[in-house]
Kinemage of the C-alpha trace (Angstrom):
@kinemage 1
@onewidth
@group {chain A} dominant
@subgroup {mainchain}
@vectorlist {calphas} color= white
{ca unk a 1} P 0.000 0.000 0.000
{ca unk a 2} L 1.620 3.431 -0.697
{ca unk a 3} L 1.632 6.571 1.481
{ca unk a 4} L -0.763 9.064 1.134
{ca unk a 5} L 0.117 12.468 0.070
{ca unk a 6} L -2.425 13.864 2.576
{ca unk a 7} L 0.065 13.760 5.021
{ca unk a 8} L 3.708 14.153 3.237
{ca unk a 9} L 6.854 14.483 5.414
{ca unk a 10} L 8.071 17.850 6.099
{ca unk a 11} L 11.211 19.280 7.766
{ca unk a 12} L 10.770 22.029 9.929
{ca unk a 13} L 14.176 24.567 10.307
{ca unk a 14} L 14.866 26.626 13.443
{ca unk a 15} L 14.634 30.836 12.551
{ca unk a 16} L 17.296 31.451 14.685
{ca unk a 17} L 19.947 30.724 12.295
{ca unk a 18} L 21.774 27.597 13.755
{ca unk a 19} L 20.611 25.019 10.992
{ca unk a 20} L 18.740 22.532 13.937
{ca unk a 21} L 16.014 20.907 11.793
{ca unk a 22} L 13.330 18.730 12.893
{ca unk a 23} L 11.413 16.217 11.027
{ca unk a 24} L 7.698 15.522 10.686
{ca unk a 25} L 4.110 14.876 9.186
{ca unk a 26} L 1.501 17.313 8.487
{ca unk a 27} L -2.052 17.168 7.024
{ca unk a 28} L -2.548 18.883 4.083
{ca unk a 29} L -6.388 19.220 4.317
{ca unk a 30} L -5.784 20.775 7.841
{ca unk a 31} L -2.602 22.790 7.148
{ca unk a 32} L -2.582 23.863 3.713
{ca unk a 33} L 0.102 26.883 4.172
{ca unk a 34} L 3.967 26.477 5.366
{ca unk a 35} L 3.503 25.177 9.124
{ca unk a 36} L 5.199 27.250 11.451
{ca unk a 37} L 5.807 25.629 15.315
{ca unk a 38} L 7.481 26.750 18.548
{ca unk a 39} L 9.996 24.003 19.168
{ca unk a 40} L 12.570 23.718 21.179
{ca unk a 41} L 16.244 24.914 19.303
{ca unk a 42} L 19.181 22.639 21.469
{ca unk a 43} L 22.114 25.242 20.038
{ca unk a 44} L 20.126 28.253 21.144
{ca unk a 45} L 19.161 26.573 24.518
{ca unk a 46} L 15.790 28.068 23.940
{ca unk a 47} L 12.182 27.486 22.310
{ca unk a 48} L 12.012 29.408 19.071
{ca unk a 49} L 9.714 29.499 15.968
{ca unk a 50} L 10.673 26.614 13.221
{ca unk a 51} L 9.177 26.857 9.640
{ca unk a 52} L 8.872 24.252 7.321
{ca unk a 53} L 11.354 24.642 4.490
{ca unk a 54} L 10.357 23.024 0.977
Protein backbone atom coordinates (compact mmCIF):
# COMPACT_ATOMS: atom_id res chain seq x y z
CA UNK A 1 0.00 0.00 0.00
CA UNK A 2 1.62 3.43 -0.70
CA UNK A 3 1.63 6.57 1.48
CA UNK A 4 -0.76 9.06 1.13
CA UNK A 5 0.12 12.47 0.07
CA UNK A 6 -2.43 13.86 2.58
CA UNK A 7 0.06 13.76 5.02
CA UNK A 8 3.71 14.15 3.24
CA UNK A 9 6.85 14.48 5.41
CA UNK A 10 8.07 17.85 6.10
CA UNK A 11 11.21 19.28 7.77
CA UNK A 12 10.77 22.03 9.93
CA UNK A 13 14.18 24.57 10.31
CA UNK A 14 14.87 26.63 13.44
CA UNK A 15 14.63 30.84 12.55
CA UNK A 16 17.30 31.45 14.68
CA UNK A 17 19.95 30.72 12.29
CA UNK A 18 21.77 27.60 13.75
CA UNK A 19 20.61 25.02 10.99
CA UNK A 20 18.74 22.53 13.94
CA UNK A 21 16.01 20.91 11.79
CA UNK A 22 13.33 18.73 12.89
CA UNK A 23 11.41 16.22 11.03
CA UNK A 24 7.70 15.52 10.69
CA UNK A 25 4.11 14.88 9.19
CA UNK A 26 1.50 17.31 8.49
CA UNK A 27 -2.05 17.17 7.02
CA UNK A 28 -2.55 18.88 4.08
CA UNK A 29 -6.39 19.22 4.32
CA UNK A 30 -5.78 20.78 7.84
CA UNK A 31 -2.60 22.79 7.15
CA UNK A 32 -2.58 23.86 3.71
CA UNK A 33 0.10 26.88 4.17
CA UNK A 34 3.97 26.48 5.37
CA UNK A 35 3.50 25.18 9.12
CA UNK A 36 5.20 27.25 11.45
CA UNK A 37 5.81 25.63 15.31
CA UNK A 38 7.48 26.75 18.55
CA UNK A 39 10.00 24.00 19.17
CA UNK A 40 12.57 23.72 21.18
CA UNK A 41 16.24 24.91 19.30
CA UNK A 42 19.18 22.64 21.47
CA UNK A 43 22.11 25.24 20.04
CA UNK A 44 20.13 28.25 21.14
CA UNK A 45 19.16 26.57 24.52
CA UNK A 46 15.79 28.07 23.94
CA UNK A 47 12.18 27.49 22.31
CA UNK A 48 12.01 29.41 19.07
CA UNK A 49 9.71 29.50 15.97
CA UNK A 50 10.67 26.61 13.22
CA UNK A 51 9.18 26.86 9.64
CA UNK A 52 8.87 24.25 7.32
CA UNK A 53 11.35 24.64 4.49
CA UNK A 54 10.36 23.02 0.98
Amino acid sequence: MARSELRPVVKLRSTAGTGQTYVTRKSRRNDPDRLELRKYDPVARRHVLFREER
